[in-house]
N, C-alpha and C positions, 0 to 999 in steps of 0.2 A: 568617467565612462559615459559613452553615449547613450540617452535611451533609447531605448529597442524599441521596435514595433513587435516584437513575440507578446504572444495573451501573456496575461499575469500568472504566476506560479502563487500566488496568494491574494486570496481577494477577499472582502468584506466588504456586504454592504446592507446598509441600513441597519448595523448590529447595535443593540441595547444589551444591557445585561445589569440585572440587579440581583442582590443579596436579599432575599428576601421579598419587605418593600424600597429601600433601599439603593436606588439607584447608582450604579457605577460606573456605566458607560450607557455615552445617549447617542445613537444617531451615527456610527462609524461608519465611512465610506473609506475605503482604503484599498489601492493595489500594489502590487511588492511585484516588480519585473523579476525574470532569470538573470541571476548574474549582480542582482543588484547590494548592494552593503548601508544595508537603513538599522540607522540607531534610531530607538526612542526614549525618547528623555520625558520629562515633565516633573514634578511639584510633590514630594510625596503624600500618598491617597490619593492620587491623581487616577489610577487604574491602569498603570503601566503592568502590572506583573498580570492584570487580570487579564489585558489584552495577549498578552504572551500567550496563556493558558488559551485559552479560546483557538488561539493560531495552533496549538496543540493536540486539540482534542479532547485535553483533561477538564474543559466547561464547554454548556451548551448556551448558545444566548435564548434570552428571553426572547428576543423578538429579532429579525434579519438573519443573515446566512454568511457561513465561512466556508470558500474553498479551497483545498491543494488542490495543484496539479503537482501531486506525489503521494505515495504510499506512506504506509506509517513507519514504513522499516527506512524511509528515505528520507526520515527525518533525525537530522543531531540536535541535541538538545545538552547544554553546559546551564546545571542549575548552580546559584551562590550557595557557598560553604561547604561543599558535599559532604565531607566527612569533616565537618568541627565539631571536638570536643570525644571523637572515636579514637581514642588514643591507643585505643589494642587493637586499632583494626588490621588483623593479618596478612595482607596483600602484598606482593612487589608491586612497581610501576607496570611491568609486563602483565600481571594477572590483573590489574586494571583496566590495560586496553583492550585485554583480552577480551573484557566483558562484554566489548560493544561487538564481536564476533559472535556471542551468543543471542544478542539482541537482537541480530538480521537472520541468524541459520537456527537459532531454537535452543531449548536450553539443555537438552541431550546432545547438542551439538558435540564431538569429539574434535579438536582443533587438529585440524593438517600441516604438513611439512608449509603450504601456503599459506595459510591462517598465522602462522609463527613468522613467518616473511611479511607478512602485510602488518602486523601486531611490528616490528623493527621499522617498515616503511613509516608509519605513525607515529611513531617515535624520534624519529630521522627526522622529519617533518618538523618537530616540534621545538626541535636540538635537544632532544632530551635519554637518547637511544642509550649515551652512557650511565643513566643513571636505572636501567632496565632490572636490577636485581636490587636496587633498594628499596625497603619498606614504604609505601606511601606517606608514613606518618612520619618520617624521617627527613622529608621535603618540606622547605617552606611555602608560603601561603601562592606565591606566585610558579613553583616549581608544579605544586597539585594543581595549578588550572591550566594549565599547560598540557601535564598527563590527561585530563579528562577533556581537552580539544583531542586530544590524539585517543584516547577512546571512543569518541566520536566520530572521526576522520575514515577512522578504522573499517566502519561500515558504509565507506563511498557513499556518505549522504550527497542528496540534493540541495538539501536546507539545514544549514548549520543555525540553532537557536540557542544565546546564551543570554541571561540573567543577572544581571550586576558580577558580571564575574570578575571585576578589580576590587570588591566589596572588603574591608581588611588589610588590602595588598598596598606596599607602600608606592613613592610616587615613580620611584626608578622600577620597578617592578610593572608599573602601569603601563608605563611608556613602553618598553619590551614587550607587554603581551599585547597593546596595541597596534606596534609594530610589527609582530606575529599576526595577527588577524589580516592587518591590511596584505602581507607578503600571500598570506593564503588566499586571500581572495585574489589578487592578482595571480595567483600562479595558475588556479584548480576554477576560476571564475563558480564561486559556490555564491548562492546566495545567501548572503547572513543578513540577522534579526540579531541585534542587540541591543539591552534595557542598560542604561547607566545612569548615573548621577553625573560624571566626568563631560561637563556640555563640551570642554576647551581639545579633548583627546578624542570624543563623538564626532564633532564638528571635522577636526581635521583628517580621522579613519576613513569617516563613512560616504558614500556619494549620495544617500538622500536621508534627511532629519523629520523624523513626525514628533510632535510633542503634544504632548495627552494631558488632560486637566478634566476628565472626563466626558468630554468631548474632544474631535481629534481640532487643537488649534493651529497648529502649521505642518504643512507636510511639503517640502523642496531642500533646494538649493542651502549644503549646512553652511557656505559663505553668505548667503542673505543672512539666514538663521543667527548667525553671530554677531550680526545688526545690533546694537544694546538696544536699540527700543524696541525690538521687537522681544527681545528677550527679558526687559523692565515689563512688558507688556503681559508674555507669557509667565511671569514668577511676580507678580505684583499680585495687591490685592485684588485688584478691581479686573481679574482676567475678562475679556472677552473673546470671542471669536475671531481671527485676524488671520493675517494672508494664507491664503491656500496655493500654493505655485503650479500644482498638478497632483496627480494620482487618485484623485476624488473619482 
């Protein structure tokens, strides 16, 4: 995808953030165009899930500033494992999606003849429309992160943000749901954020790669990225700070 000249839908800069004293993240300058599909990778305790959060709302930094341009109801967000280990959790897939209905109209919401159309469209979306009257817990690991893009979907986010959501899932399963992602961004040009370990499936989904090690070390091009020196560089001991391609 070409980069746009549109302001950034997500920006940060100069963001720090520590646990305490504690530091987690030093120094983040980052911008995420509309339309754009950035995975972030990095080292684990590197502060990739903390940076999520932050893009969230659910932390505030210590020091520097995070913008949307979107509301809070215009944001999806796909956390890892949702319901592992809720083995009586009551739900079909449909009352699933349903939920993200509630998310944007409130929780008195009464769902409409359309709400129940767009709750199938989501589903439709996901290929997963036939499996709308089975119990969540009745899906395997890659069926439920599928339902919970399409509970997401549901509420015409802006920004789609998911969380290691291959975490568990095996590797044909991976490949599928990254296939799924890239389809949706091509189709609905959303822009997604997503945290993984999978550098080989990031690399070839996404159109731009940041990798975090507590400072942000590369943010471009996931074909440079796949460089092994630069990736020996980023996952060795001795990380230092190394090419920056753009978004700073």
């Amino acid at each position: 995808m070409p980069i746009t000249t549109a302001p950034p839908i997500i920006e940060l800069k100069k963001v720090w953030f520590a646990y305490k004293t504690e530091p987690v993240l030093t120094d983040i300058n980052l911008q995420i165009k509309p339309g754009e599909f950035l995975g972030i990778v990095g080292p684990n305790g590197g502060g990739k899930t903390t940076l999520l959060k932050l893009i969230l709302g659910l932390l505030t930094p210590t020091k520097g500033s995070v913008h949307l341009d979107a509301e809070p109801a215009q944001l999806g967000y796909v956390p890892q494992n949702v319901i592992t280990g809720e083995r009586h959790f009551p739900a079909t897939v449909a009352e699933v999606v349903a939920m993200g209905r509630y998310a944007q109209a409130g929780l008195w919401h009464r769902l409409s003849k359309k709400d129940h159309q767009l709750v199938n469209n989501a589903l439709e979306q996901v290929t997963m429309l036939d499996y709308r009257n089975r119990l969540i817990n009745d899906l395997s690991g890659g069926q439920q992160q599928r339902v919970f893009i399409a509970r997401a979907l549901v509420a015409k986010p802006k920004i789609l943000i998911l969380d290691e959501p291959t975490a568990g899932v095996d590797s044909k399963a991976q490949e599928r749901f990254y296939a799924l992602l890239h389809q949706l961004h091509a189709d609905f040009n959303l822009t997604l954020v997503l945290v993984s370990h999978d550098l080989d499936l990031v690399a070839k989904a996404t159109t731009v790669i940041a990798c975090v090690n507590q400072s942000l070390l590369y943010c471009g091009s996931p074909t440079v990225f796949k460089d092994n020196r630069i990736i020996e560089q980023v996952y060795g001991f001795n990380v230092k700070r190394i090419h920056h391609q753009h978004h700073a």
